[in-house]
VODOMAR-905923 format. One record per residue (C-alpha): x, y, z. Coordinates in steps of 0.25 Angstrom, whole numbers, plus 5000, padded with zeros to 4 digits. Last residue first. Layout:
residues N
<r u="X" v="Y" w="Z"/>
...
This chain:
residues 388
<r u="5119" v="5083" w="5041"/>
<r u="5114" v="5069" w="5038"/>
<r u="5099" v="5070" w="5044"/>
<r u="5094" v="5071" w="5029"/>
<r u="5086" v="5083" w="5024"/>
<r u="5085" v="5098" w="5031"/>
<r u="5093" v="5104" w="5040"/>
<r u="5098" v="5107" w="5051"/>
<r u="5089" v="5116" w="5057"/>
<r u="5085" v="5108" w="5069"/>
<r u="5072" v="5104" w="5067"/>
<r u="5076" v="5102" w="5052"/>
<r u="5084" v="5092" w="5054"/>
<r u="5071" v="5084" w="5056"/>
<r u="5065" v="5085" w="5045"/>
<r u="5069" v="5073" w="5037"/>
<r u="5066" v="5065" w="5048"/>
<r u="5051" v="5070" w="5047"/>
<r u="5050" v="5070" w="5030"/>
<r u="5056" v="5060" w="5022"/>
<r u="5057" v="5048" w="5035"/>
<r u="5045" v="5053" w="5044"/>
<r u="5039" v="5052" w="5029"/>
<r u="5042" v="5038" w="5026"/>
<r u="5039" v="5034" w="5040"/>
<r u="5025" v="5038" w="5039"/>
<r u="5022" v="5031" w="5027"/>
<r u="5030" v="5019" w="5031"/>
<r u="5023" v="5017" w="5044"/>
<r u="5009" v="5022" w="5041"/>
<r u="5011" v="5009" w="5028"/>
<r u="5016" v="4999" w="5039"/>
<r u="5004" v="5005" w="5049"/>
<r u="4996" v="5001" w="5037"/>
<r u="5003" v="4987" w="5034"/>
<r u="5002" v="4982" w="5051"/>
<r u="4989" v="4985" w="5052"/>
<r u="4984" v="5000" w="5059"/>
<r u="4982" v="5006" w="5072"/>
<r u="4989" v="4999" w="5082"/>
<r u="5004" v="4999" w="5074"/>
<r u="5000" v="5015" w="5070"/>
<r u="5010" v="5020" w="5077"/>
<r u="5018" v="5030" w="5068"/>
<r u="5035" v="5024" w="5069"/>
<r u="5043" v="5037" w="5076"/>
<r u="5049" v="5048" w="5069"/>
<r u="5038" v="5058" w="5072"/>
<r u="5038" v="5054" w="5085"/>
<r u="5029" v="5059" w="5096"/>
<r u="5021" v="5065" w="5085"/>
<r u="5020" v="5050" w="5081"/>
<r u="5004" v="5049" w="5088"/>
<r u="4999" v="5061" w="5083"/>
<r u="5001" v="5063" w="5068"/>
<r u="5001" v="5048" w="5065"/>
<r u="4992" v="5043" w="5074"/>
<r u="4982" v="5054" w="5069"/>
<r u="4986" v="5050" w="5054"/>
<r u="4981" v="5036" w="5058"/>
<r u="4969" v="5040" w="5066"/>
<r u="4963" v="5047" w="5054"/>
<r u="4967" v="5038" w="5045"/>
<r u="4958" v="5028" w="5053"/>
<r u="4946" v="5041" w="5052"/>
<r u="4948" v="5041" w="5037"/>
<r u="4945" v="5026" w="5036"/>
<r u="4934" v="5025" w="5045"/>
<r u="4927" v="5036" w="5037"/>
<r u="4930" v="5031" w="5022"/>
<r u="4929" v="5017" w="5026"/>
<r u="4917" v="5015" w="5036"/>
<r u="4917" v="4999" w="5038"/>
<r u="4931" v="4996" w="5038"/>
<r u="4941" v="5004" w="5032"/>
<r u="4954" v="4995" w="5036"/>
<r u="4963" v="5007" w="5040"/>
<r u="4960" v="5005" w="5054"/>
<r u="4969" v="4989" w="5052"/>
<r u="4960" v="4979" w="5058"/>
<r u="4954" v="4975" w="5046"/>
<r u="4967" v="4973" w="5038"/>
<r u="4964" v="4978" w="5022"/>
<r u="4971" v="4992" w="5026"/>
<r u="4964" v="5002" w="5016"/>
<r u="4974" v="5012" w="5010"/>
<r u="4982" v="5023" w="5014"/>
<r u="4986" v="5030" w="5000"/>
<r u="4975" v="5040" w="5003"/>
<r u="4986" v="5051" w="5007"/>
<r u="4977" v="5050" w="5020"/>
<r u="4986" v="5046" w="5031"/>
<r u="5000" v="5047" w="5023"/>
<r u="4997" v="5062" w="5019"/>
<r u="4990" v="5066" w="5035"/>
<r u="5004" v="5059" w="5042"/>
<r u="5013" v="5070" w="5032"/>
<r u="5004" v="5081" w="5035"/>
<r u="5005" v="5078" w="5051"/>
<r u="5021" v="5075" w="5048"/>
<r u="5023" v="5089" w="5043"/>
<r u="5016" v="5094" w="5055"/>
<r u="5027" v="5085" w="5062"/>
<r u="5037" v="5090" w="5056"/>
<r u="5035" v="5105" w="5057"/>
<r u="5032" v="5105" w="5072"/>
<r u="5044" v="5096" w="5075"/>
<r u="5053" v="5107" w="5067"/>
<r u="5047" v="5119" w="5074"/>
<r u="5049" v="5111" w="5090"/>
<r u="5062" v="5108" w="5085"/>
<r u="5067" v="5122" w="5080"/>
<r u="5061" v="5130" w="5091"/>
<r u="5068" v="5120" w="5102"/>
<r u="5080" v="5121" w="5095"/>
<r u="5080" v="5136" w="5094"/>
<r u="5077" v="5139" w="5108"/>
<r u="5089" v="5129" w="5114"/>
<r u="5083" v="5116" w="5120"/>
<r u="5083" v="5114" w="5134"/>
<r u="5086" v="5100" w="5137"/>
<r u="5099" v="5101" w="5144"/>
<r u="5094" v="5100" w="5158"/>
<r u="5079" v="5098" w="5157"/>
<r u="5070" v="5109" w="5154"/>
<r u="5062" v="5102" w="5145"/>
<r u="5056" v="5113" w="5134"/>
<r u="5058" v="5103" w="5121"/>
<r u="5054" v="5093" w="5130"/>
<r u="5041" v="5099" w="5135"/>
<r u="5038" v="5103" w="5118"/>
<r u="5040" v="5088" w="5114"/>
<r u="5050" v="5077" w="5116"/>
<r u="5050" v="5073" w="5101"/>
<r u="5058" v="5088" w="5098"/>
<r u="5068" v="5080" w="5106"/>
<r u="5068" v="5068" w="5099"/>
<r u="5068" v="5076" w="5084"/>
<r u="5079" v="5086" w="5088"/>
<r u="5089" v="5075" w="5092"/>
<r u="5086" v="5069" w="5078"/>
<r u="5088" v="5083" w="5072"/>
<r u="5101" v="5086" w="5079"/>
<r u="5110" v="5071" w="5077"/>
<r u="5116" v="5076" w="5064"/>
<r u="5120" v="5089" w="5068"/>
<r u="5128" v="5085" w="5082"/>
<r u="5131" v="5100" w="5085"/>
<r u="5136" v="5099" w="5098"/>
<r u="5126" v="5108" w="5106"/>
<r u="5115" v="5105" w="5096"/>
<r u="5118" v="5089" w="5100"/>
<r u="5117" v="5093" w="5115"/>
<r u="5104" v="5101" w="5114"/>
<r u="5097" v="5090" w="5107"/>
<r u="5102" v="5079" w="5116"/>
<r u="5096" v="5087" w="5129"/>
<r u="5083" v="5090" w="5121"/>
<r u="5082" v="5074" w="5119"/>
<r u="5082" v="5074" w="5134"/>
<r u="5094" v="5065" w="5140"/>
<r u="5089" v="5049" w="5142"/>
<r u="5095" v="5047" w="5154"/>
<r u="5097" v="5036" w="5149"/>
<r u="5103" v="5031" w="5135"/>
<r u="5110" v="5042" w="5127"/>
<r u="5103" v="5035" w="5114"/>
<r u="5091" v="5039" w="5119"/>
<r u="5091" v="5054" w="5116"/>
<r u="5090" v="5051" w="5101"/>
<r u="5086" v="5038" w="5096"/>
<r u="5091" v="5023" w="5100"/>
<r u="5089" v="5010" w="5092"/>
<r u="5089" v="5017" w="5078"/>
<r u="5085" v="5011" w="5067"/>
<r u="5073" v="5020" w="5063"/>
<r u="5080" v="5033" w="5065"/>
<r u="5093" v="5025" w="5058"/>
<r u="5084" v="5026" w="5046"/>
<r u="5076" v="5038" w="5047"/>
<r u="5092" v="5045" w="5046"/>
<r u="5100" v="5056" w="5055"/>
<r u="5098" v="5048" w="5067"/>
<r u="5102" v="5052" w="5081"/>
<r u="5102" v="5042" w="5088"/>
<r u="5110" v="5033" w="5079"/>
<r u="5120" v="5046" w="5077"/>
<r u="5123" v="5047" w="5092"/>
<r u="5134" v="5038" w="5093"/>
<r u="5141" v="5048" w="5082"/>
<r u="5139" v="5058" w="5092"/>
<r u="5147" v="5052" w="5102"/>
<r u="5158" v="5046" w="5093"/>
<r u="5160" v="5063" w="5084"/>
<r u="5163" v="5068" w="5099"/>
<r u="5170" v="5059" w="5104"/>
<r u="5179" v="5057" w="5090"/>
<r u="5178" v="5074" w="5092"/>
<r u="5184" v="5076" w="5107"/>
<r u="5187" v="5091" w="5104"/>
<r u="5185" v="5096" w="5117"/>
<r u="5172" v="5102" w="5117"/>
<r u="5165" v="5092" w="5108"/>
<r u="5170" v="5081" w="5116"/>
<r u="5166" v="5086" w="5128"/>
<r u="5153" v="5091" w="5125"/>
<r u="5149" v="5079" w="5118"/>
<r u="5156" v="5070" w="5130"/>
<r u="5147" v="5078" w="5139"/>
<r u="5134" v="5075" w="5130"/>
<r u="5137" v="5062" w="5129"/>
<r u="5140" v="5059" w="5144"/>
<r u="5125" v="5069" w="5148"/>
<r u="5118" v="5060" w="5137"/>
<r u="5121" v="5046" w="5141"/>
<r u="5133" v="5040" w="5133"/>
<r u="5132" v="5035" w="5119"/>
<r u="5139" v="5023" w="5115"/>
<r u="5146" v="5022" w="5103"/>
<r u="5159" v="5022" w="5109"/>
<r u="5160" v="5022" w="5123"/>
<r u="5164" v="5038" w="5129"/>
<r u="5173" v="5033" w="5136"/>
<r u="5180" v="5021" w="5135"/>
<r u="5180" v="5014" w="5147"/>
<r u="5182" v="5013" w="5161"/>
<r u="5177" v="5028" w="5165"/>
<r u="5167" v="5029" w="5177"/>
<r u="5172" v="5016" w="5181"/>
<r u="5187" v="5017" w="5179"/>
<r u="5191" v="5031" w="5183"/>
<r u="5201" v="5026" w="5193"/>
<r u="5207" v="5019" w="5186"/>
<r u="5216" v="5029" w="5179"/>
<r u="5227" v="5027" w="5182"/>
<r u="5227" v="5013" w="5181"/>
<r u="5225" v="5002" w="5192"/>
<r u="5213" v="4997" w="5186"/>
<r u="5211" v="5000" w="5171"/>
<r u="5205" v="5011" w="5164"/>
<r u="5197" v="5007" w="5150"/>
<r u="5203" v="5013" w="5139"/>
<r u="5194" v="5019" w="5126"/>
<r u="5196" v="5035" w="5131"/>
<r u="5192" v="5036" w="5144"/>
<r u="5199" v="5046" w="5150"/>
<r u="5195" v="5057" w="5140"/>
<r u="5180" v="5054" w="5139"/>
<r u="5180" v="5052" w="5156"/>
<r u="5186" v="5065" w="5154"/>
<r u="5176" v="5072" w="5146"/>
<r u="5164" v="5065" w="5154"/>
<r u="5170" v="5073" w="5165"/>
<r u="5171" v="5087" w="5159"/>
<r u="5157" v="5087" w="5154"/>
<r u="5152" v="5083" w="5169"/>
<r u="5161" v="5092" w="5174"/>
<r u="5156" v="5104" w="5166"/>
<r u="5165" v="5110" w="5154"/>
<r u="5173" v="5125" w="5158"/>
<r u="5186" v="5120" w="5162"/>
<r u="5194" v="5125" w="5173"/>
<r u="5209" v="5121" w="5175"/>
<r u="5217" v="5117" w="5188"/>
<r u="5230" v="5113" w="5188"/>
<r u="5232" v="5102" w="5198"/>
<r u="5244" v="5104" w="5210"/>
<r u="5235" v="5108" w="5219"/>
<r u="5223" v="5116" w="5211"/>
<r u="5232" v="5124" w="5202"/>
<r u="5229" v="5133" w="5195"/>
<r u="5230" v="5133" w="5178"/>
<r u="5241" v="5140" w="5171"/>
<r u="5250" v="5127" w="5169"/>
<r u="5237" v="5119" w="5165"/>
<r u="5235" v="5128" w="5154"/>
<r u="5248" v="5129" w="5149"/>
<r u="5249" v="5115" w="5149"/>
<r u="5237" v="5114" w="5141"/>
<r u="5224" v="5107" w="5148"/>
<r u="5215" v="5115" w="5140"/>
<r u="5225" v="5115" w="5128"/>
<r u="5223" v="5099" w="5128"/>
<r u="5209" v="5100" w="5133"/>
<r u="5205" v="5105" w="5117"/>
<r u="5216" v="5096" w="5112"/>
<r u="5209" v="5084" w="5117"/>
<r u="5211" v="5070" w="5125"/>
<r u="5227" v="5072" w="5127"/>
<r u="5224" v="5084" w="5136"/>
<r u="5216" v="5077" w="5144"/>
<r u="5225" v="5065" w="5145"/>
<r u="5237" v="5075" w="5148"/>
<r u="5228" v="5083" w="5159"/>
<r u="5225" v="5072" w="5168"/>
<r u="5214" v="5075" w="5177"/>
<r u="5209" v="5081" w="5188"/>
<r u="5193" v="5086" w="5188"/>
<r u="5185" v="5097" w="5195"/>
<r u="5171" v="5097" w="5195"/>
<r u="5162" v="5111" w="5197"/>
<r u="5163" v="5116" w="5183"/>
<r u="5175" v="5108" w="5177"/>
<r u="5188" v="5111" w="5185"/>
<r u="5199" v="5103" w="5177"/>
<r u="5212" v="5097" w="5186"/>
<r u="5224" v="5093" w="5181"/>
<r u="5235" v="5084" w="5183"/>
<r u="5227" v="5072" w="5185"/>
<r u="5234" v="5059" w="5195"/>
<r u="5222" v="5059" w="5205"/>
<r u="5211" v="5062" w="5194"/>
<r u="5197" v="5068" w="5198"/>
<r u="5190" v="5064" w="5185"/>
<r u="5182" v="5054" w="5194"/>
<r u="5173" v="5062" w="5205"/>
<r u="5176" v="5076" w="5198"/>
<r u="5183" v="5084" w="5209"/>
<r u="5175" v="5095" w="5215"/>
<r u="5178" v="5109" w="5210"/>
<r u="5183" v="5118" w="5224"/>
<r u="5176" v="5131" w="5227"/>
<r u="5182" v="5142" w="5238"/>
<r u="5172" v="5147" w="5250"/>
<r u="5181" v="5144" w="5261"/>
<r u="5173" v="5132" w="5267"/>
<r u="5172" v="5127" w="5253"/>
<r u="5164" v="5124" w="5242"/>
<r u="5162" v="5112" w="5234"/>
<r u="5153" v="5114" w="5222"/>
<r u="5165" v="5114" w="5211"/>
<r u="5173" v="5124" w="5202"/>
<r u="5167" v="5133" w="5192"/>
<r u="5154" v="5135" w="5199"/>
<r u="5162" v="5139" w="5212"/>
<r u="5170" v="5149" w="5205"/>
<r u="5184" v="5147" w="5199"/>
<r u="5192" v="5160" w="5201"/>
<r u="5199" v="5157" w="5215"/>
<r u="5204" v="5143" w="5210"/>
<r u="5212" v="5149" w="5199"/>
<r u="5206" v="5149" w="5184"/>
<r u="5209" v="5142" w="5171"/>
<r u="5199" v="5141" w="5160"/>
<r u="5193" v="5131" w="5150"/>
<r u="5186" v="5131" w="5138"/>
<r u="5185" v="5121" w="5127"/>
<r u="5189" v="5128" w="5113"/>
<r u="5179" v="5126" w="5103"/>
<r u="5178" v="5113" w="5096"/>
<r u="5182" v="5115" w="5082"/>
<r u="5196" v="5111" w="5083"/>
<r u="5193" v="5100" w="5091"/>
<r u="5185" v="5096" w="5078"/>
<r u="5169" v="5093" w="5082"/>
<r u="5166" v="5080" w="5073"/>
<r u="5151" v="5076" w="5074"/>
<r u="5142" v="5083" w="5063"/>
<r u="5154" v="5086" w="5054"/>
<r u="5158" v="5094" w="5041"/>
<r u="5150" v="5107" w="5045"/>
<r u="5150" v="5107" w="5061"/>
<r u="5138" v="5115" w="5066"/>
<r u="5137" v="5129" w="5067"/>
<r u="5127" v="5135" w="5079"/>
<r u="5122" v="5150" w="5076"/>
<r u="5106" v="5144" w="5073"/>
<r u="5106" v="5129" w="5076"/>
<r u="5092" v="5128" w="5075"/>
<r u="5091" v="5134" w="5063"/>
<r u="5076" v="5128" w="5059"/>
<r u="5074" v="5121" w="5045"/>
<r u="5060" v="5122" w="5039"/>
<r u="5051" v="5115" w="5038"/>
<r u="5041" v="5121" w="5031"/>
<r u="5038" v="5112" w="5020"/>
<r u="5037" v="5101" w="5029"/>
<r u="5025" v="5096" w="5027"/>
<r u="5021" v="5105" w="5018"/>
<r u="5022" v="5096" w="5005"/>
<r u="5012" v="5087" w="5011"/>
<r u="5017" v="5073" w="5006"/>
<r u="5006" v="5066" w="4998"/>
<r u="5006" v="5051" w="5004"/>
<r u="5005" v="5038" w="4995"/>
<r u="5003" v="5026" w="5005"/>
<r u="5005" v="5014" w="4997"/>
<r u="5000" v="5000" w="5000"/>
């Protein structure tokens, strides 16, 4: 059976592309590798005791007034010869490993630096502007390197927290790791980690219908729980400027609708633009899916199902019995796949086996030439294939 359907031209006639990243450049030759040479310089400053302020340095007060940083609980190092204030926390480490690790901490950790720098004890003492949590997922990165420590060795006290290759290859981490190792790596010119993480997120993040429908995890799931908020994911991506993955991560959170889009949990606010941009583009789409849902329902190419208990079996009234089924049918299409434009239509209940097969088919073909398709537009980047 063939189902002909007369495409509304206006569908999406007006759907236009928003600038959502108006002022923001992205990488032209690349989506995922970030050059140290186009990272901008990390920064970091020196300061006596007496000019760091209580919010600089650590919770811990004394008797006499004075702040001291509080020691990170496991990059805390005996045998380091440097210390790094980070925010609240304080860590001692070993300069020439962090050195080695990248040019951008190289000149941070320069002789001439550490030479200029107070003294705390016998440790120079140097102030750098990335949180502790930040900071601590980017040691653990550079200590862990593909070696597993062994007992008795210098570093055995870190096994546990950091036995093993860090991050693990293809395997994405919870979202707050992630995101820490993408600022990290991003910041100080870590680019294989970089281009590994985001490369990991590419099977949730499809840029094609057919690795949408093949995919065993989509979106915000695949950081395993806590599940972060899609908005979260969103923000991050923007942030970092991973192209490809943008309208995918736009779709899931525009699918939390409006009391997500306004959530005010950490992270999940979205900048004024995004929210704009999302909200027009999702109203576009699915008004153009209503006129798309109404051409496959009554096109006319819908014939008569034969199987008795099928609705679309005519019965005893067939003119009026038949337009209130297809009725029903487009409502189901209209109402009940809001949720998820992408998503198979529910009709299994409703309809045989061979008409749901012929809904299915219909619909998918134009989720597949039309919605999908659409999708960069929400974010401006776009129209045509996801392939940017």
């Amino acid at each position: 059976m063939h189902i002909g359907v007369d495409t509304p031209s206006s569908a999406f006639q007006e759907l236009e592309p928003l600038s959502l990243f108006h002022g923001v450049e992205f990488y032209p030759d690349t989506d995922t590798d970030i050059r140290a040479s186009t990272v901008s310089s990390p920064m970091s400053s020196i300061s006596t005791l007496s000019d760091l302020t209580s919010a600089e340095l650590g919770e811990i007060e004394e008797d006499d007034g004075k702040w001291i940083p509080t020691p990170h609980e496991t990059f805390y190092l005996e045998d380091g010869n440097v210390e790094i204030v980070c925010g609240h926390t304080i860590f001692r480490v070993h300069s020439p490993i962090i050195s080695f690790s990248s040019p951008n901490l190289r000149d941070m950790l320069s002789s001439s630096i550490l030479l200029s720098a107070p003294m705390q004890e016998e440790y120079p003492r140097v102030v750098f502007e990335d949180s502790a949590e930040d900071f601590a997922v980017l040691l653990k990165m550079i200590y862990t390197p593909g070696w597993v420590v062994s007992p008795g060795s210098k570093f055995h006290k870190l096994t546990g927290w950091l036995e093993g290759r860090f991050p693990a290859r293809h395997k994405v981490p919870k979202f707050t790791t992630f995101a820490s190792l993408l600022r990290m790596a991003t910041k100080y010119g870590f680019s294989d980690i970089r281009e590994g993480l985001v490369e990991d997120l590419r099977g949730a993040y499809p840029t094609e219908w057919e690795d949408f429908e093949t995919a065993n995890v989509l979106g915000e799931d695949v950081f395993g729980s806590p599940k972060p908020h899609p908005n979260a994911v969103l923000n991050l991506l923007l942030e970092h400027r991973v192209k490809f993955a943008l309208p995918f991560a736009a779709y899931r959170a525009a699918m939390g609708g409006f009391s997500s889009f306004v959530s005010d949990e950490p992270g999940a606010a979205l900048p004024r633009l995004t929210l704009a941009s999302i909200i027009y583009g999702m109203g576009r789409i699915r008004r153009g899916m209503v006129q798309l849902s109404h051409s496959i329902v009554y096109s006319g190419y819908l014939g008569v199902c034969p199987q008795k208990e099928c609705v679309l079996n005519t019965g005893i009234n067939p003119i009026e019995w038949r337009m209130e089924v297809l009725k029903k049918i487009f409502g189901i299409m209209v109402y009940k796949s809001k949720d998820d434009l992408l998503s198979p239509l529910p009709l299994g209940d409703f309809v045989c086996v061979n008409c749901e097969k012929l809904l299915q088919d219909a619909y998918r073909r134009y989720r597949e030439q039309f919605v999908w398709r659409a999708l960069p537009s929400l974010l401006g980047v776009g129209r045509g294939s996801f392939t940017l």
